[in-house]
VEXKOLDO-971350 format. One record per residue (C-alpha): residue number from 1; residue in one letter; x, z, y. Coordinates in steps of 0.02 Angstrom, whole numbers. Example, Ala and Ser with C-alpha at 12.3 -4.5 7.8 and 13.67 -1.06 7.14 Angstrom:
<recs>
<i 1&aa A&X 615&Z 390&Y -225> .
<i 2&aa S&X 684&Z 357&Y -53> .
</recs>
This chain:
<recs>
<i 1&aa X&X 4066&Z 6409&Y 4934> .
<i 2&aa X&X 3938&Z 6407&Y 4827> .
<i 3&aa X&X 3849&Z 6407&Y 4671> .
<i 4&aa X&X 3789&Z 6312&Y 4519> .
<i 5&aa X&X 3619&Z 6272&Y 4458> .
<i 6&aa X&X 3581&Z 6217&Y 4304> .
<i 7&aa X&X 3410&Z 6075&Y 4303> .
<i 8&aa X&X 3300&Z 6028&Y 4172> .
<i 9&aa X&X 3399&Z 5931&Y 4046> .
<i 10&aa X&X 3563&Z 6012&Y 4049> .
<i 11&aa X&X 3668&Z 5963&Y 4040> .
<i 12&aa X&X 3708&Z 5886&Y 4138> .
<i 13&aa X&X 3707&Z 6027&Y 4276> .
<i 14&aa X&X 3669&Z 6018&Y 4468> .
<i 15&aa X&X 3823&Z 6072&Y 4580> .
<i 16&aa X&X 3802&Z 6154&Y 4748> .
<i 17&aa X&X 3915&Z 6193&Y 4873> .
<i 18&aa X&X 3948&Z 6195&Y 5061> .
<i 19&aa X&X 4095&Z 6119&Y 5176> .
<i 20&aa X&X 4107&Z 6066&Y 5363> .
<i 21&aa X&X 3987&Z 5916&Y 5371> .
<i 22&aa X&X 3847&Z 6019&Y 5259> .
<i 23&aa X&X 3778&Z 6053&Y 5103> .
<i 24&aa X&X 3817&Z 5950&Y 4943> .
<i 25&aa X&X 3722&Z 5927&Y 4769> .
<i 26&aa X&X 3806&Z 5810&Y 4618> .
<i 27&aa X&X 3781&Z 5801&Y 4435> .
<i 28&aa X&X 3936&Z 5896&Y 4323> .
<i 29&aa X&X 4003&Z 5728&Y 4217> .
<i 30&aa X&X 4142&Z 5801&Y 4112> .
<i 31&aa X&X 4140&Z 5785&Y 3933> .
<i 32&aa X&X 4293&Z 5921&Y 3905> .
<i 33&aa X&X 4269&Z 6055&Y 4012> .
<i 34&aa X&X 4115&Z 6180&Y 4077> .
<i 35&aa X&X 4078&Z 6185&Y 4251> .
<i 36&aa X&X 4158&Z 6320&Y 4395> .
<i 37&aa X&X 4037&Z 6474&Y 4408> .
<i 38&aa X&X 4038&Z 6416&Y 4616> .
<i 39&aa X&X 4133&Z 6288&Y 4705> .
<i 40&aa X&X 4230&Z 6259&Y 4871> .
<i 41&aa X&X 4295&Z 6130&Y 4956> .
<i 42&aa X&X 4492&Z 6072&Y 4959> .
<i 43&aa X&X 4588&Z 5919&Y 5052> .
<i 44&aa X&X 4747&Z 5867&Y 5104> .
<i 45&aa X&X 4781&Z 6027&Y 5203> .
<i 46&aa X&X 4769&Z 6131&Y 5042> .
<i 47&aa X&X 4932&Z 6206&Y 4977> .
<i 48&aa X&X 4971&Z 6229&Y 4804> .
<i 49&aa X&X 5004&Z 6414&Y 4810> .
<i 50&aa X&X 4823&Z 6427&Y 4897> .
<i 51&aa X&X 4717&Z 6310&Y 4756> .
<i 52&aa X&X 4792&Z 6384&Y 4609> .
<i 53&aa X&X 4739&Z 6557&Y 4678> .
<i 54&aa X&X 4563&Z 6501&Y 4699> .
<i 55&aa X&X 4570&Z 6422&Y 4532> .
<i 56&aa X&X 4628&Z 6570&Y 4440> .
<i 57&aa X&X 4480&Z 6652&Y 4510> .
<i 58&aa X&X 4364&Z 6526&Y 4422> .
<i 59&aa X&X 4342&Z 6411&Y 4577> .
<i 60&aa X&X 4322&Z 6249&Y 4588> .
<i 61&aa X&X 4411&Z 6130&Y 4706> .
<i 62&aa X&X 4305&Z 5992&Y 4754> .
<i 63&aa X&X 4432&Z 5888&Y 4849> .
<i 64&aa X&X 4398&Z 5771&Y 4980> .
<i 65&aa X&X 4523&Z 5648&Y 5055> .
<i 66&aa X&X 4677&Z 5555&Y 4993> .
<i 67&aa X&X 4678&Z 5525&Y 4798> .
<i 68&aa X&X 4883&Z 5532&Y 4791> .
<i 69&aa X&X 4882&Z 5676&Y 4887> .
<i 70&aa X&X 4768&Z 5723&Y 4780> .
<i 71&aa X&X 4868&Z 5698&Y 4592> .
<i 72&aa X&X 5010&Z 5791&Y 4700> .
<i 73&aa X&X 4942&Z 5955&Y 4719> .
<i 74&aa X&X 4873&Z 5949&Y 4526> .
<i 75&aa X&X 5071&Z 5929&Y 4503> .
<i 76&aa X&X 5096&Z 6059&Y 4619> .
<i 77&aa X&X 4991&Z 6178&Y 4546> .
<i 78&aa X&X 5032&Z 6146&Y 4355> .
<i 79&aa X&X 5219&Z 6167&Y 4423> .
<i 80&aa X&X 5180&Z 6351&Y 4481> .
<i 81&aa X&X 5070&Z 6385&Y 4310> .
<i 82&aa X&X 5208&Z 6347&Y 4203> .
<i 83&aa X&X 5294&Z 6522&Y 4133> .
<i 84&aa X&X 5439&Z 6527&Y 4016> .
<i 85&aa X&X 5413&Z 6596&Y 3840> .
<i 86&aa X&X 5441&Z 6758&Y 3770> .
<i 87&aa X&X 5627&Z 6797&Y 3735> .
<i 88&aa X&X 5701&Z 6834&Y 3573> .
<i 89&aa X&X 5520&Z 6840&Y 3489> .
<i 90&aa X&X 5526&Z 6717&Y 3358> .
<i 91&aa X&X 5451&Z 6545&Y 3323> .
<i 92&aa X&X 5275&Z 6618&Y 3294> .
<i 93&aa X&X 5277&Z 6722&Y 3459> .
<i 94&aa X&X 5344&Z 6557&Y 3528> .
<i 95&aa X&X 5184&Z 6444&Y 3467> .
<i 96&aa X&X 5077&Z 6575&Y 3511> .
<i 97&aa X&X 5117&Z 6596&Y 3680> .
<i 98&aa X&X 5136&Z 6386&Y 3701> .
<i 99&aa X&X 4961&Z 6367&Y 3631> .
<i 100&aa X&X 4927&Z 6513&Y 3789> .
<i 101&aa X&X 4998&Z 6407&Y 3903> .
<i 102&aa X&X 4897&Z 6245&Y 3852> .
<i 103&aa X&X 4735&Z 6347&Y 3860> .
<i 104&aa X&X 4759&Z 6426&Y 4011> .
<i 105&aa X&X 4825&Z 6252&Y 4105> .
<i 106&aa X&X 4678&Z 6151&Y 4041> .
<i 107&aa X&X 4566&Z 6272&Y 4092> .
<i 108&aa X&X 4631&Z 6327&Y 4266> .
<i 109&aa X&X 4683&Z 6150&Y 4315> .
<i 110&aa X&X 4512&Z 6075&Y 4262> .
<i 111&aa X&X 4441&Z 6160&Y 4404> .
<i 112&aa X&X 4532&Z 6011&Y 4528> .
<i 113&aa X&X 4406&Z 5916&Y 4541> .
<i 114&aa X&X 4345&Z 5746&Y 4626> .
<i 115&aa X&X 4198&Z 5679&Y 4690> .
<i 116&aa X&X 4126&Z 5530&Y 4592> .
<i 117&aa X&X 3990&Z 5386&Y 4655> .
<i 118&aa X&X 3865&Z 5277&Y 4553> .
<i 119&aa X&X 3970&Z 5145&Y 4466> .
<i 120&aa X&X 4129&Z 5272&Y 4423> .
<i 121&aa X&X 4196&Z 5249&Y 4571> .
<i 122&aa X&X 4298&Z 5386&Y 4651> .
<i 123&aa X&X 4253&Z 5463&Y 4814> .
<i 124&aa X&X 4437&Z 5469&Y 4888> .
<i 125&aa X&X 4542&Z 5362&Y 4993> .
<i 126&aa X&X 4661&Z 5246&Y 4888> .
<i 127&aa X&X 4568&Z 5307&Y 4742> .
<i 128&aa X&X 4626&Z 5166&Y 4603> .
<i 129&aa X&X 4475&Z 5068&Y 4523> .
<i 130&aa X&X 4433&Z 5182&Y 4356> .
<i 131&aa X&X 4273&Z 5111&Y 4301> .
<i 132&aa X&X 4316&Z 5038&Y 4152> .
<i 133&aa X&X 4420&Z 5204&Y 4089> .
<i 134&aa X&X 4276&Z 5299&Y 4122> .
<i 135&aa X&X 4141&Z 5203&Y 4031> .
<i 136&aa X&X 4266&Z 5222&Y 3887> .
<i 137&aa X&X 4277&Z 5385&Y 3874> .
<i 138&aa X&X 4141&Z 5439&Y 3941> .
<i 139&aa X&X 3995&Z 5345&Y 3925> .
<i 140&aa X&X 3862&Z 5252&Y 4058> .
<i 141&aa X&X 3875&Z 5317&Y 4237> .
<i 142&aa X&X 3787&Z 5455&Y 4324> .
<i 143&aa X&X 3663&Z 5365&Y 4425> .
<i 144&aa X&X 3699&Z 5486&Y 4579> .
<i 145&aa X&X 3842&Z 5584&Y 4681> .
<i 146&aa X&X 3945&Z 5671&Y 4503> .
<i 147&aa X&X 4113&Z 5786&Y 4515> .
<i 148&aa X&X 4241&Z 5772&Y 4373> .
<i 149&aa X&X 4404&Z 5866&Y 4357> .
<i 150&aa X&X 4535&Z 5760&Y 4392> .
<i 151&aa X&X 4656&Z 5803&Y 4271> .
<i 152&aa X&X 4530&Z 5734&Y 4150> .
<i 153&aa X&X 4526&Z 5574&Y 4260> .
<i 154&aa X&X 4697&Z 5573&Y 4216> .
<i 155&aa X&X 4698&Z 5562&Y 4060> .
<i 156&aa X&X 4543&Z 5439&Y 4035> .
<i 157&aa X&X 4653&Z 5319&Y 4119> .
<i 158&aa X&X 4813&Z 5353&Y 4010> .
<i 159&aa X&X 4690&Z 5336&Y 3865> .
<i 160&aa X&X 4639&Z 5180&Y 3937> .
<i 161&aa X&X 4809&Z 5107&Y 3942> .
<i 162&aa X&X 4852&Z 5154&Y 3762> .
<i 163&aa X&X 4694&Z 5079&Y 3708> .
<i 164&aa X&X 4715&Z 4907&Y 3816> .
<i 165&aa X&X 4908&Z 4894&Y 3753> .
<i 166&aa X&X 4893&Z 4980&Y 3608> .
<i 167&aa X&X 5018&Z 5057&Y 3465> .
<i 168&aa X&X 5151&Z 4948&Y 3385> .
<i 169&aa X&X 5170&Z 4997&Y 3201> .
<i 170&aa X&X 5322&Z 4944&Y 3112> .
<i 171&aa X&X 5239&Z 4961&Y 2947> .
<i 172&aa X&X 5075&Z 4853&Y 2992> .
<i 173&aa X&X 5210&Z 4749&Y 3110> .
<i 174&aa X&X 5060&Z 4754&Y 3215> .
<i 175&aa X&X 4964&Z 4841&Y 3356> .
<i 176&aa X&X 4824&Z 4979&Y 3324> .
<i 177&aa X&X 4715&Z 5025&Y 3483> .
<i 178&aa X&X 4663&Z 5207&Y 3478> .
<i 179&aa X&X 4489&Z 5241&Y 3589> .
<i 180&aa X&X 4505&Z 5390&Y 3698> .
<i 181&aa X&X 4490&Z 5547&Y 3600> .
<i 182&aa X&X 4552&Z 5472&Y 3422> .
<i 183&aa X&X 4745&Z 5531&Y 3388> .
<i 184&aa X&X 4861&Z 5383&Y 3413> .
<i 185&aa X&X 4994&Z 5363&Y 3283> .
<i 186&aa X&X 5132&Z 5404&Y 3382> .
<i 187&aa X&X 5220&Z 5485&Y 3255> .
<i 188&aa X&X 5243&Z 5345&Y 3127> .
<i 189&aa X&X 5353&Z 5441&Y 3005> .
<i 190&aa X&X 5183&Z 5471&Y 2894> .
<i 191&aa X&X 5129&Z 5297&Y 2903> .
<i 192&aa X&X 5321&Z 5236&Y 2835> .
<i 193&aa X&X 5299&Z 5343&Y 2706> .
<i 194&aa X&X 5109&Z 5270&Y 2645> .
<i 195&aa X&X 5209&Z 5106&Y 2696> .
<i 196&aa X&X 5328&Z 5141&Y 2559> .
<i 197&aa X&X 5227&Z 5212&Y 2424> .
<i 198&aa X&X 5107&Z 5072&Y 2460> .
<i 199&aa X&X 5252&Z 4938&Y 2431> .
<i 200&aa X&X 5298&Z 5036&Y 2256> .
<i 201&aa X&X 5131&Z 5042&Y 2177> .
<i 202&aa X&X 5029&Z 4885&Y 2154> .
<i 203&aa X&X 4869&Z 4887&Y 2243> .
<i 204&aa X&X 4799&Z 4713&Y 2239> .
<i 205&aa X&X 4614&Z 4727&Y 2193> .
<i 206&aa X&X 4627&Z 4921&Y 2195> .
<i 207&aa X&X 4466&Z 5040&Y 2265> .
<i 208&aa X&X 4579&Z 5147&Y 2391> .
<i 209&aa X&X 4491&Z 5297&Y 2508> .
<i 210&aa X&X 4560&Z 5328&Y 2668> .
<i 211&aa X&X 4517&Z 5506&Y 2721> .
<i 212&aa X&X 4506&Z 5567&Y 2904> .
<i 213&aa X&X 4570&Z 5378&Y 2964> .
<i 214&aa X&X 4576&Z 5390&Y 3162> .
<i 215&aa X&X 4624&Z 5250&Y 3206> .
<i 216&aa X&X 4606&Z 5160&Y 3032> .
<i 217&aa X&X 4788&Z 5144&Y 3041> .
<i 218&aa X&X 4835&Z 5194&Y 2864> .
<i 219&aa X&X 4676&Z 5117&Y 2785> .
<i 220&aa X&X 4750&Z 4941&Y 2889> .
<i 221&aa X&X 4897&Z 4975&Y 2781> .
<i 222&aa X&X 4851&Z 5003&Y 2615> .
<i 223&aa X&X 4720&Z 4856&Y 2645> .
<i 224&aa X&X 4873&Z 4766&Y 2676> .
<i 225&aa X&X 4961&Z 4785&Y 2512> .
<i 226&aa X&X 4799&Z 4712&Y 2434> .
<i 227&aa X&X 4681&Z 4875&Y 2423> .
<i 228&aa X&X 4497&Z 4871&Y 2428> .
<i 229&aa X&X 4498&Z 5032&Y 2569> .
<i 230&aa X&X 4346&Z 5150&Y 2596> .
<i 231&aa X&X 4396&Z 5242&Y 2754> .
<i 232&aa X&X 4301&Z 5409&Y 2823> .
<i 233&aa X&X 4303&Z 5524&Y 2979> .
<i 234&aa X&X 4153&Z 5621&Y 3041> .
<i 235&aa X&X 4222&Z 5591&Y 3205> .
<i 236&aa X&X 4087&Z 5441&Y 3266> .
<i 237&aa X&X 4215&Z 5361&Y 3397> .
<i 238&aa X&X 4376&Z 5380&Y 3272> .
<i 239&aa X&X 4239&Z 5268&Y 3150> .
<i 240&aa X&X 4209&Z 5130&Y 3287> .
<i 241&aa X&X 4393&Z 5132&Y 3330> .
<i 242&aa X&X 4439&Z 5099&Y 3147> .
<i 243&aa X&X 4328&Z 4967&Y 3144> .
<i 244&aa X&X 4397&Z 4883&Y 3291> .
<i 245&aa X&X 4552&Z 4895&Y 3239> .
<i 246&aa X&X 4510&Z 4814&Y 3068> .
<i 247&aa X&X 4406&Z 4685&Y 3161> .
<i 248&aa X&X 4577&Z 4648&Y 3259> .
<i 249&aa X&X 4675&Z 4611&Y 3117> .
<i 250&aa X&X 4570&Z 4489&Y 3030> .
<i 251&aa X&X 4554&Z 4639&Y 2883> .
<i 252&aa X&X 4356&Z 4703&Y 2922> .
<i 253&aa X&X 4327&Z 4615&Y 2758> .
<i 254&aa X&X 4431&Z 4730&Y 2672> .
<i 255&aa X&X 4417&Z 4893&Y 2748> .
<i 256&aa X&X 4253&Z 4978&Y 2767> .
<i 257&aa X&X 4199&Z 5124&Y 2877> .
<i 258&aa X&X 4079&Z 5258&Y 2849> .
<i 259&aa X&X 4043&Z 5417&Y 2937> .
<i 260&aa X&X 4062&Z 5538&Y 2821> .
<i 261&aa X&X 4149&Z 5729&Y 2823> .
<i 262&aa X&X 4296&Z 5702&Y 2688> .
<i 263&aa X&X 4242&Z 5593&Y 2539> .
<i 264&aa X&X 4132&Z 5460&Y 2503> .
<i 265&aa X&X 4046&Z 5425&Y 2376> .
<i 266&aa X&X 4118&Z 5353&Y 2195> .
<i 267&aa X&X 4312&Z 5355&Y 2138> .
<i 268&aa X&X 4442&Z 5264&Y 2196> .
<i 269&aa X&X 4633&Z 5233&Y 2103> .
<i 270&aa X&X 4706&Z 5309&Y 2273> .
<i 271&aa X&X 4657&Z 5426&Y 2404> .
<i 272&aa X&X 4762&Z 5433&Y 2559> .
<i 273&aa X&X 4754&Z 5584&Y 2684> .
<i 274&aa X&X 4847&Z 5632&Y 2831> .
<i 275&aa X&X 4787&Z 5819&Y 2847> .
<i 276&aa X&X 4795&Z 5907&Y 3014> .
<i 277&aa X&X 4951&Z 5999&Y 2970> .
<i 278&aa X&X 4941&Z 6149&Y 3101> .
<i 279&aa X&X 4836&Z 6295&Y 3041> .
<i 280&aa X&X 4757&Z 6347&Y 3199> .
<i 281&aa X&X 4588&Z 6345&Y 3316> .
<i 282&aa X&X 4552&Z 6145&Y 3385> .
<i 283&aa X&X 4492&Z 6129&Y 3561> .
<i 284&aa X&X 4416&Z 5968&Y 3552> .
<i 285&aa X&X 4398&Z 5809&Y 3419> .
<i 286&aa X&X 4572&Z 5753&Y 3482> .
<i 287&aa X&X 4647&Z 5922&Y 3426> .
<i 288&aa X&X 4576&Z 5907&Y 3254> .
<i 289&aa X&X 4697&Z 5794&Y 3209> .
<i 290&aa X&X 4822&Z 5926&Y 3223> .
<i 291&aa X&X 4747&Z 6094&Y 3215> .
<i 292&aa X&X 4656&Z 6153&Y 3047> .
<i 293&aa X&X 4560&Z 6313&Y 3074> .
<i 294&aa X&X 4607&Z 6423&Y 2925> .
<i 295&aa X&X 4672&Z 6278&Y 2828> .
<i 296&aa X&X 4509&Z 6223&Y 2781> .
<i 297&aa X&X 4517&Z 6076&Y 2790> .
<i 298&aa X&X 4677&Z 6046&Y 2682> .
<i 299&aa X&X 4597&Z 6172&Y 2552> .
<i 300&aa X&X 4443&Z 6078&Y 2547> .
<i 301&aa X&X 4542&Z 5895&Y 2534> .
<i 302&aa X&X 4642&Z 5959&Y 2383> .
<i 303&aa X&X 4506&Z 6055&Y 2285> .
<i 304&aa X&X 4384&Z 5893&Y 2297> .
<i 305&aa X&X 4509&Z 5785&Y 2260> .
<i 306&aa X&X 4486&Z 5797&Y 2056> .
<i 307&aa X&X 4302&Z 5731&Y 2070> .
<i 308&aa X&X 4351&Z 5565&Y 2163> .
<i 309&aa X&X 4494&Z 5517&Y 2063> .
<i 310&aa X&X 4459&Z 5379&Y 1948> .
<i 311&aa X&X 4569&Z 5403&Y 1771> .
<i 312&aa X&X 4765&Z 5358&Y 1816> .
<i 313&aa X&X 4721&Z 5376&Y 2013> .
<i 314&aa X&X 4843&Z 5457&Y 2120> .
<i 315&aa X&X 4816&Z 5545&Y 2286> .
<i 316&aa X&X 4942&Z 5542&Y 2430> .
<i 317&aa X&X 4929&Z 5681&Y 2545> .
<i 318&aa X&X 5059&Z 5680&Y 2689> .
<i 319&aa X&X 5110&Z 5846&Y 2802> .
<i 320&aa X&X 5207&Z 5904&Y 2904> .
<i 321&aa X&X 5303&Z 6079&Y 2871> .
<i 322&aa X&X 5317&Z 6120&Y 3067> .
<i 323&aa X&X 5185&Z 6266&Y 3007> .
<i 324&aa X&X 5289&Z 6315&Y 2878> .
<i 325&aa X&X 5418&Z 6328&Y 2990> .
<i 326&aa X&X 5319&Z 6415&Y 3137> .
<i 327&aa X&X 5267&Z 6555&Y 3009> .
<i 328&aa X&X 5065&Z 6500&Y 3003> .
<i 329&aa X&X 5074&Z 6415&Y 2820> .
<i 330&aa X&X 5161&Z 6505&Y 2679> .
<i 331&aa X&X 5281&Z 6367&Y 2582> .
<i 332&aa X&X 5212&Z 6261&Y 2438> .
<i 333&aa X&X 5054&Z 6287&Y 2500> .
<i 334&aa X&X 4989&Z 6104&Y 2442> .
<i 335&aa X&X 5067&Z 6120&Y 2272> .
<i 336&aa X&X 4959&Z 6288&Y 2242> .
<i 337&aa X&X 4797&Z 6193&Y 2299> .
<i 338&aa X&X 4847&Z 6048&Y 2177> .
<i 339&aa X&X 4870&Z 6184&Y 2024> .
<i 340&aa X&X 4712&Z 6280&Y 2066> .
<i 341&aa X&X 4622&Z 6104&Y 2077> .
<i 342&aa X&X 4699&Z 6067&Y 1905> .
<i 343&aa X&X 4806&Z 5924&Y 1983> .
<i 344&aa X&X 4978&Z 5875&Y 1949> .
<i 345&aa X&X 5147&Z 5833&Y 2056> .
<i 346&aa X&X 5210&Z 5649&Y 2028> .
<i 347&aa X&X 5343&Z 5672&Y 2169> .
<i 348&aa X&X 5372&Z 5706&Y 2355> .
<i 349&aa X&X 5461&Z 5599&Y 2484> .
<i 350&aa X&X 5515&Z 5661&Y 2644> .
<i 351&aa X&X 5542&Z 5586&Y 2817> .
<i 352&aa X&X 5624&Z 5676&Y 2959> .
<i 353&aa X&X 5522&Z 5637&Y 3130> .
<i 354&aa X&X 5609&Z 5542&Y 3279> .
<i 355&aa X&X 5477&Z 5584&Y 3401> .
<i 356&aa X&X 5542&Z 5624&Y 3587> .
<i 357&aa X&X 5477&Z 5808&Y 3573> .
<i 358&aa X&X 5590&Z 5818&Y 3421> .
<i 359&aa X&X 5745&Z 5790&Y 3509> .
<i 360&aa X&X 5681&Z 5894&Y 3670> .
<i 361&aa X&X 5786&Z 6066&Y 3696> .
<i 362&aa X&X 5694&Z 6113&Y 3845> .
<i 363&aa X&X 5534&Z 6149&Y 3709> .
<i 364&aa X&X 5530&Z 6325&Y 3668> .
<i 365&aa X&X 5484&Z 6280&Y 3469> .
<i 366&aa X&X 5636&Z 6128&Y 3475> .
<i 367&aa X&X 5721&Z 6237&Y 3343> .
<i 368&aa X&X 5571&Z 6227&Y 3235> .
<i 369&aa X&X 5535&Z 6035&Y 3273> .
<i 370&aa X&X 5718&Z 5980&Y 3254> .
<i 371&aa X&X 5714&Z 6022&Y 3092> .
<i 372&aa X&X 5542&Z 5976&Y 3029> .
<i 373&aa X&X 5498&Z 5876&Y 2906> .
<i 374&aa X&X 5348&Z 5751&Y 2839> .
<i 375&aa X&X 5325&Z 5745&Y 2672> .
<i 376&aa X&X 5221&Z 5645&Y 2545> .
<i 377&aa X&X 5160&Z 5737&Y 2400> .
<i 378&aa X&X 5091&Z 5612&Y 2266> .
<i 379&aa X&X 4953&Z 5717&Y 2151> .
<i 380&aa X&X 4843&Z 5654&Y 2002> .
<i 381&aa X&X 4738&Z 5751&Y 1880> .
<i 382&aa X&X 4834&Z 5853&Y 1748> .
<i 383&aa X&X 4843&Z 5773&Y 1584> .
<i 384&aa X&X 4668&Z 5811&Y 1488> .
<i 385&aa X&X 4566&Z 5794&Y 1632> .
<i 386&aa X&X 4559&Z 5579&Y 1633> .
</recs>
């Protein structure tokens, strides 16, 4: 067992610990999770029961031996984390103890954890070649022996895969490619409805902003009805993966990419925003997409919106009621924002989702997600203010 010790430039930080053949020193190369207070070693031989004990007491595994064996006991031990939610407690209690459950999974299960060589390659037998997933994610290789939790290994190589294969997008009849970390649009109800409103208001030649883009995938689609698109996100990676994705569909001429936290600069005739819609603490740029400390962030969007309207511009803001729903958002909370910003309702459309965790009963919020719906709230400036 043994400890940690952190070296001049941390991080990264130096990890010590001791197993049959000796002692052992390697470089921490997550980019999600903090290194174990002390480590220990782990193998075939370890039972589930055993590792998530350890983990629980802030352990880490390092595990040497077979890599399936290995992606087995993580199964194992998520199995044996899992805990049913509250009874008869409501929809709130229900998120609240779900979000309790993610937290305390990703952070006991990071603490699997493999041994990794120069090059990203994997230390285990029948370890799969991940090289190219982890330069994605994660940057240029440690140049020496590195541990990373394998349940982030896991899903560097998923991220990977979407990224390689990418999205398909009925209303771009195309493929985005989300990088690892940038929110995939999975749930393409709120780009139908941008899809939609785009087809019913005549673009060609427009200035459009896209803000918060990810993956670019609604700036892609107003650029596509003939807008001139501006699209932001202070996320660096979300910015390159816009740009790829605009590179990819011949429309990099069209759509233009700035880091930038909500706006940039000038007016434009529409501004398009696809809010996290879950007010809530984000672990992590991924999360950000959904979760929106305080509602900040949709407060902020609606009360700036006035100053980058150009006279006649509209702005399209699409959300999901699931918070509604869950308790955590009082109702017409964007048409409050618009009044207090001096802005005005043209209309809402609605789409229902069809995602699979929609139609899943085994999720303790199904009630709450079965009957959740996306809407698009068009907005411009109240008469007077053009």
């Amino acid at each position: 067992m043994t400890r940690t010790e952190p070296t001049a430039g941390t991080p990264p930080r130096e990890l010590v610990w001791r197993d049959a053949t000796g002692e052992h020193r390697a470089r921490w190369a997550s980019g999600s999770a903090p290194p174990p207070a002390r480590l220990g070693p782990a193998g075939d031989a370890t039972r589930a029961g055993e590792a998530l004990a350890r983990a629980r007491r802030g352990e880490g595994l390092v595990y040497a031996g077979d890599y399936h064996n290995a992606r087995q006991l993580l199964a194992a031990m998520g199995r044996r984390l899992e805990h049913p939610a509250p009874r008869g407690a409501g929809l709130g209690a229900a998120f609240r103890a779900e979000r309790e459950r993610m937290r305390l999974e990703h952070e006991v299960l990071a603490r699997l954890l493999v041994p990794v060589e120069p090059g990203w390659r994997i230390a285990l037998r029948r370890a799969p070649d991940v090289a190219a997933a982890c330069a994605e994610g994660l940057g240029p290789p440690p140049d020496g022996p590195a541990l990373l939790p394998l349940r982030e290994l896991l899903g560097l190589v998923a991220a990977h895969e979407w990224r390689r294969r990418g999205v398909e997008v009925p209303a771009l009849g195309a493929r985005v490619h989300p990088f690892h970390g940038v929110y995939a649009p999975i749930r393409g109800e709120y780009v139908d409805l941008v899809g939609a409103a785009a087809k019913e208001r005549p673009l060609d030649g427009k200035r459009a902003f896209d803000v918060g883009t990810g993956t670019g995938v609604l700036a892609l689609v107003l650029a596509r009805a003939g807008a001139r698109v501006i699209a932001t996100d202070l996320e660096p990676r979300a910015v390159a993966c816009a740009r790829e994705n605009a590179a990819r569909l011949g429309l990099a001429g069209q759509v233009e990419v700035v880091e930038a936290d909500l706006f940039p600069e000038g007016l434009a005739d529409v501004i398009v925003c696809n809010p996290p819609w879950i007010p809530g603490p984000a672990r992590g740029p991924l999360e950000r997409a959904v979760y929106d400390p305080g509602g900040a962030f949709l407060e902020r969007l609606v009360r700036g919106l006035p100053a980058h309207l150009a006279p006649g511009g509209e702005a399209w803001i699409v959300l999901s009621d699931l918070a509604e729903r869950l308790g955590l958002r009082p109702p017409g909370e964007v048409e409050r924002l618009a009044r207090a910003a001096g802005l005005e309702g043209v209309d809402v459309r609605e789409a229902r989702p069809a995602h699979p965790r929609s139609r899943d009963r085994a999720d303790p919020l199904h009630a709450a997600r079965a009957a959740e719906v996306t809407r698009l709230h068009r907005l411009r400036r109240g008469r007077g203010r053009d």
